[in-house]
FIPAMAR-115143 format. One record per residue (C-alpha): x, z, y; residue number from 1; residue in one letter. Coordinates in nm, 4 decimals. Last residue first. Layout:
<nodes>
<node c1="X" c3="Z" c2="Y" num="NUM" residuo="a"/>
...
</nodes>
This chain:
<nodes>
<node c1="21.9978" c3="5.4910" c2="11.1380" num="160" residuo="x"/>
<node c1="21.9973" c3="5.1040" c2="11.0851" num="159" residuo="x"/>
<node c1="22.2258" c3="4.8797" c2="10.8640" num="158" residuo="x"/>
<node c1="21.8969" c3="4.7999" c2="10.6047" num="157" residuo="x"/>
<node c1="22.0371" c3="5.0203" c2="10.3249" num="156" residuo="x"/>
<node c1="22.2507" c3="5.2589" c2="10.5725" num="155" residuo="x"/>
<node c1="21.8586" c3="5.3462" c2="10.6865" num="154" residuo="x"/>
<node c1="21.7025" c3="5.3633" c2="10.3508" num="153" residuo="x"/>
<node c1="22.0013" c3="5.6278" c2="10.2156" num="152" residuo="x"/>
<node c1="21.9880" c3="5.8104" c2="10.4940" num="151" residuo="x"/>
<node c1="22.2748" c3="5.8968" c2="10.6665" num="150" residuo="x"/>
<node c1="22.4380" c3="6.2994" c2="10.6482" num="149" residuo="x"/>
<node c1="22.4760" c3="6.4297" c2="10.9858" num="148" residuo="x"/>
<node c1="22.1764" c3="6.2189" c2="11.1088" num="147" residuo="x"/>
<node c1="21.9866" c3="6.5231" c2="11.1535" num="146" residuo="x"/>
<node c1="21.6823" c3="6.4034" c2="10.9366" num="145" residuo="x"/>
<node c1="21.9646" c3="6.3283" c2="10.7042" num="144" residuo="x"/>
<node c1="22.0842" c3="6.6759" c2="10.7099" num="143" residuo="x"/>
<node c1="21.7613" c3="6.8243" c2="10.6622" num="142" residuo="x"/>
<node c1="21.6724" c3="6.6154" c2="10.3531" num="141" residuo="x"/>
<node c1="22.0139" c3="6.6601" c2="10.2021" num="140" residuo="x"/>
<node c1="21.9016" c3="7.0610" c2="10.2775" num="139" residuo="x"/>
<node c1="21.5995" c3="7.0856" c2="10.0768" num="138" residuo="x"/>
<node c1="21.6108" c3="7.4698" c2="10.0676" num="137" residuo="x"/>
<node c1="21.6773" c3="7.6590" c2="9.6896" num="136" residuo="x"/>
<node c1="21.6173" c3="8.0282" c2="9.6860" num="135" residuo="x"/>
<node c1="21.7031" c3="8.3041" c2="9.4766" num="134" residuo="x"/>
<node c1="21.5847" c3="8.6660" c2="9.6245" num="133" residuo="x"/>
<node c1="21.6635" c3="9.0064" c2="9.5218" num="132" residuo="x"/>
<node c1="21.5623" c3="9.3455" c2="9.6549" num="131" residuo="x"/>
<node c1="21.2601" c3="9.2562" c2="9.8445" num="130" residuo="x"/>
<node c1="21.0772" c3="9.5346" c2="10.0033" num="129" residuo="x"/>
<node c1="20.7480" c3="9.6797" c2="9.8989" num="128" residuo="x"/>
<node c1="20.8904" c3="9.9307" c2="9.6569" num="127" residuo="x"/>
<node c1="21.0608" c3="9.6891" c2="9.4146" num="126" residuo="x"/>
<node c1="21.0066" c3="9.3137" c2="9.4876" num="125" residuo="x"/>
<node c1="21.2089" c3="9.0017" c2="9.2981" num="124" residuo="x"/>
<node c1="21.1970" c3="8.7242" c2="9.5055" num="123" residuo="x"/>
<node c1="21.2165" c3="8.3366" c2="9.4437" num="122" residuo="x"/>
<node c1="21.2269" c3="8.1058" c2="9.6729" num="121" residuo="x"/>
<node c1="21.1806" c3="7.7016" c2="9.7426" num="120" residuo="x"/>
<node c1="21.2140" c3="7.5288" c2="10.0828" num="119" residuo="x"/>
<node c1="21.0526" c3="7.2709" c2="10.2773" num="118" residuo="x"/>
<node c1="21.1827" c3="7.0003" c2="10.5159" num="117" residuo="x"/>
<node c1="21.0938" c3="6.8539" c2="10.8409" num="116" residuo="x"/>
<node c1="21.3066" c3="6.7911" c2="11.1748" num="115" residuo="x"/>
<node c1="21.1968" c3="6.6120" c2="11.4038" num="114" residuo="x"/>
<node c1="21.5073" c3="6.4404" c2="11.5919" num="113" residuo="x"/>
<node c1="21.5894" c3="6.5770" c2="11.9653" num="112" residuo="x"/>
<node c1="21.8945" c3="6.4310" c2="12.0114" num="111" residuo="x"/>
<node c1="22.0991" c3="6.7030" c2="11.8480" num="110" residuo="x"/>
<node c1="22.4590" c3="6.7914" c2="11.9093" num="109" residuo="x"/>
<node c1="22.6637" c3="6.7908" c2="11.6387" num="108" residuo="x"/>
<node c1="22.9805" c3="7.0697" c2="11.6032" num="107" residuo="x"/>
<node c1="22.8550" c3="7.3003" c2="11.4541" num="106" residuo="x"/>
<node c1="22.4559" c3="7.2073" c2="11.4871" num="105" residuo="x"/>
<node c1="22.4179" c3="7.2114" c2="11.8364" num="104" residuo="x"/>
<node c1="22.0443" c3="7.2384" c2="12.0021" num="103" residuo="x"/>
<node c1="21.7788" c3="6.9858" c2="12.0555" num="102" residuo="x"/>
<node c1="21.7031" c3="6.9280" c2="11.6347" num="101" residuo="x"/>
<node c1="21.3250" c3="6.9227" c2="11.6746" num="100" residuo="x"/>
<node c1="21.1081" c3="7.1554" c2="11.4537" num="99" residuo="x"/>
<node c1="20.9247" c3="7.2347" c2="11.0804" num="98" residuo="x"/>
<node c1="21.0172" c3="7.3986" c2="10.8053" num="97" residuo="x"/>
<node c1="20.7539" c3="7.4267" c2="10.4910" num="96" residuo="x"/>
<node c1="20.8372" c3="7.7412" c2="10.3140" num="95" residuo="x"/>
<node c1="20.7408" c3="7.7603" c2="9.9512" num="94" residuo="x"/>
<node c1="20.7198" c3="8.1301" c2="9.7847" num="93" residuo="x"/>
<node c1="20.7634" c3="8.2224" c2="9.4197" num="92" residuo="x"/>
<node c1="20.7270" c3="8.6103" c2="9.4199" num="91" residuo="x"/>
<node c1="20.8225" c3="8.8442" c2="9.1601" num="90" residuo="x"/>
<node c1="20.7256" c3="9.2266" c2="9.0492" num="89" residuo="x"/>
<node c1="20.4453" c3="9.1326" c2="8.8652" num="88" residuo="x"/>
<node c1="20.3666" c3="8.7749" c2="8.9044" num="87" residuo="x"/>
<node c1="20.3062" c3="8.6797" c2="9.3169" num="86" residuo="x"/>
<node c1="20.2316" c3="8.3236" c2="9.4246" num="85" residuo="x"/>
<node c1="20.2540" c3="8.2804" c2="9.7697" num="84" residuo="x"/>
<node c1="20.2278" c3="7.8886" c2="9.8733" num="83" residuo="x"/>
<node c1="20.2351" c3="7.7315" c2="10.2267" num="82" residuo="x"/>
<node c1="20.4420" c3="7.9881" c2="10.3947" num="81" residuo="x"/>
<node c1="20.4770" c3="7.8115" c2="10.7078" num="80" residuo="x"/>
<node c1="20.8215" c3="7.8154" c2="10.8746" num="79" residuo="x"/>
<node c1="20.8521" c3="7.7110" c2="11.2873" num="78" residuo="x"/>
<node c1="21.1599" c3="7.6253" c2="11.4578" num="77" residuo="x"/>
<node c1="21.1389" c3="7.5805" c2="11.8263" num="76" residuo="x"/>
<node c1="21.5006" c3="7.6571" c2="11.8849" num="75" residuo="x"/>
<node c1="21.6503" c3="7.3941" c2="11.6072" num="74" residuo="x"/>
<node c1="21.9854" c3="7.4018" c2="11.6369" num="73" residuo="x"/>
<node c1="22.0786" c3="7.7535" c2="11.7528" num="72" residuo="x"/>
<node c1="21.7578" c3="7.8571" c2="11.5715" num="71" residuo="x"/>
<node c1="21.9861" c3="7.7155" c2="11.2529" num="70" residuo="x"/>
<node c1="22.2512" c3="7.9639" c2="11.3366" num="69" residuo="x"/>
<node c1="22.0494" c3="8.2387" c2="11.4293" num="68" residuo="x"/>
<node c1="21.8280" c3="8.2020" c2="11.1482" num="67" residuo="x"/>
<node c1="22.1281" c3="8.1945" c2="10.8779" num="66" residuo="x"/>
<node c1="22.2867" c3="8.5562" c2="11.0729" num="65" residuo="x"/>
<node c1="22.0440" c3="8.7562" c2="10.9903" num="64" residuo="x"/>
<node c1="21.9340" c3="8.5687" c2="10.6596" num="63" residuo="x"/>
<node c1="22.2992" c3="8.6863" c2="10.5908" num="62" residuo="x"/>
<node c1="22.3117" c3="9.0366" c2="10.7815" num="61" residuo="x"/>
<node c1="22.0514" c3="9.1618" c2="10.4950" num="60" residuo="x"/>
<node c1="22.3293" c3="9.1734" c2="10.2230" num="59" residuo="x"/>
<node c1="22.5648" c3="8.9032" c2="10.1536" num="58" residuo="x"/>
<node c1="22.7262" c3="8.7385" c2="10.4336" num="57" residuo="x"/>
<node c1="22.6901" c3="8.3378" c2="10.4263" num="56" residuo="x"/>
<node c1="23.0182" c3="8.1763" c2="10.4329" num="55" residuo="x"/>
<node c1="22.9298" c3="7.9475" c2="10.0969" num="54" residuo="x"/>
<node c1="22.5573" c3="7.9796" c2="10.0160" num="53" residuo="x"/>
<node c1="22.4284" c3="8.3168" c2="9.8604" num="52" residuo="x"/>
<node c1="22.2068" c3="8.2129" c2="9.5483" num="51" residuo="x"/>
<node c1="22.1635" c3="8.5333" c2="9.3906" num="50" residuo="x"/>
<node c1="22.1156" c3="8.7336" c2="9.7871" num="49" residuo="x"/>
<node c1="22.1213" c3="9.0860" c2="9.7260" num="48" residuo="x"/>
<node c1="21.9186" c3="9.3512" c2="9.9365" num="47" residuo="x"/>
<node c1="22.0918" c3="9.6783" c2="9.9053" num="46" residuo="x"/>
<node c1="21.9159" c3="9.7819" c2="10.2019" num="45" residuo="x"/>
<node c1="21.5562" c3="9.6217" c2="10.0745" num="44" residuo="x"/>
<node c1="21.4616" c3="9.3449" c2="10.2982" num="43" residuo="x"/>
<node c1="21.0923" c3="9.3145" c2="10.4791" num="42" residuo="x"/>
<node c1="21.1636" c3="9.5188" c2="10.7114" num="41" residuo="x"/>
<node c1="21.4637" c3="9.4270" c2="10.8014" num="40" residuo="x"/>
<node c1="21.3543" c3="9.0536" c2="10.7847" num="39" residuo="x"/>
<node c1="21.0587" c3="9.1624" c2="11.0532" num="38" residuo="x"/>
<node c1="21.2920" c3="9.3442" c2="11.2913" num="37" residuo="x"/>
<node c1="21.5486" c3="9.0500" c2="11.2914" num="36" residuo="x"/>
<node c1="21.2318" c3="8.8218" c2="11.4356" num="35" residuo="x"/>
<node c1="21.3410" c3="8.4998" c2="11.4085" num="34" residuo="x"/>
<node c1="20.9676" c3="8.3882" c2="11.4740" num="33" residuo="x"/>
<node c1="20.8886" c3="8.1715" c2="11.1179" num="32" residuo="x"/>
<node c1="21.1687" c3="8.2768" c2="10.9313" num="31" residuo="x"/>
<node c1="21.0673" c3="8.6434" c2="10.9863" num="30" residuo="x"/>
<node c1="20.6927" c3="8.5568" c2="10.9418" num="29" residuo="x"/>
<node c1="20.8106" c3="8.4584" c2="10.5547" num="28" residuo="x"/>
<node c1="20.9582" c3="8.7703" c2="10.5034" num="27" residuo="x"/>
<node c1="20.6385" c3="8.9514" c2="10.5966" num="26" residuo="x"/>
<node c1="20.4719" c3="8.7614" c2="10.3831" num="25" residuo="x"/>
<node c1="20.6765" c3="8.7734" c2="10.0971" num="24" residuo="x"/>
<node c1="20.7445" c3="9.1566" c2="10.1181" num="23" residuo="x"/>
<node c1="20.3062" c3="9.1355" c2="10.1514" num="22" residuo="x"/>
<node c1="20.2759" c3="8.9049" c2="9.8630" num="21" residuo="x"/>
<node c1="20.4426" c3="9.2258" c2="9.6714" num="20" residuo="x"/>
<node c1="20.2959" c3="9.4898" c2="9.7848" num="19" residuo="x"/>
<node c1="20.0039" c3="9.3429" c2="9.7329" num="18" residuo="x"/>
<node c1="19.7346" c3="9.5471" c2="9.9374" num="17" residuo="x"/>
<node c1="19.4683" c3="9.2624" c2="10.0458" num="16" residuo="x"/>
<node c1="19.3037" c3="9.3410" c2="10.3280" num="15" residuo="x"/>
<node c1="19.5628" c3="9.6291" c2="10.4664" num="14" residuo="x"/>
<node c1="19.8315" c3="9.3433" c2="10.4633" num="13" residuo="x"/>
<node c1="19.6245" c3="9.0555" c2="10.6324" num="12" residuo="x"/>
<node c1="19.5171" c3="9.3594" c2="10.8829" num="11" residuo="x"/>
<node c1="19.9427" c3="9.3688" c2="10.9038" num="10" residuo="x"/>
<node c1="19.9988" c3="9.0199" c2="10.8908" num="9" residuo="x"/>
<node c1="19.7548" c3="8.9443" c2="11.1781" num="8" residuo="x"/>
<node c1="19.8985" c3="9.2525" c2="11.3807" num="7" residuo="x"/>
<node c1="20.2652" c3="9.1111" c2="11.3571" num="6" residuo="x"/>
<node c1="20.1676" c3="8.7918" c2="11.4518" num="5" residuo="x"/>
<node c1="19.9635" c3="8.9251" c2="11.8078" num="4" residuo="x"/>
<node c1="20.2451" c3="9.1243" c2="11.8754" num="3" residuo="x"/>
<node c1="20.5135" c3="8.8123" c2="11.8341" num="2" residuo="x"/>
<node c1="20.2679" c3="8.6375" c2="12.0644" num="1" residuo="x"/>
</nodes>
């Protein structure tokens, strides 16, 4: 499957020739399979992360490590980059998430919950790889979807 992927984004690739819809692409297939080949490829070595969230690792071991951790909560995660819209040397990309919470979350076990949110990023592309990327996820969705955090309509009406 991860062959068949890989080929689609390459012909995709070859197609079109943006180098820089193709980082995003690339990138984007990374979040979708948790493929560590596809983020290195995708990554520039000095790859800098302008919105790096507290414990993350900067440099390409962070998204490294992010996916693991959140594939250790949500195995059958699945990202669909729903909008590429390249501008010179940037990208805006959205990322629509999609799964079921079954795995462990820290310390919260899931219970199966779908799980549902979309993302926001911007990266800056020089030579085909991304050197710098800002991003913004929906996470107060995510967390509420995982009951860590409750929902606002559910504590409301004393359900959850």
């Amino acid at each position: 499957m991860k062959a068949l992927l890989i080929a689609s984004l390459l012909a995709a690739g070859a197609a079109h020739a943006d180098p820089v819809a193709d980082a995003a692409r690339i990138y984007a297939a990374f979040w979708n399979t948790g493929d560590p080949a596809l983020a290195k490829k995708a990554l520039a070595p000095d790859f800098i992360d302008r919105t790096l969230p507290a414990g993350r690792e900067q440099g390409v071991n962070g998204p490294l490590q992010a996916s693991l951790f959140f594939r250790t909560a949500v195995p059958d995660l699945q990202a669909e980059a729903t909008h590429i819209v390249p501008n010179g040397e940037l990208v805006s990309v959205r990322l629509h998430f999609t799964g079921h919470f079954t795995g462990k979350f820290g310390a919260v076990q899931g219970r199966g919950q779908a799980i549902d949110f979309q993302a926001f990023d911007l990266y800056r592309v020089v030579n085909g790889r991304i050197a710098e990327n800002w991003h913004l996820e929906d996470n107060l969705t995510l967390l509420q979807q995982m009951g860590i955090t409750p929902d606002p309509q559910s504590a409301a009406s004393g359900t959850q």
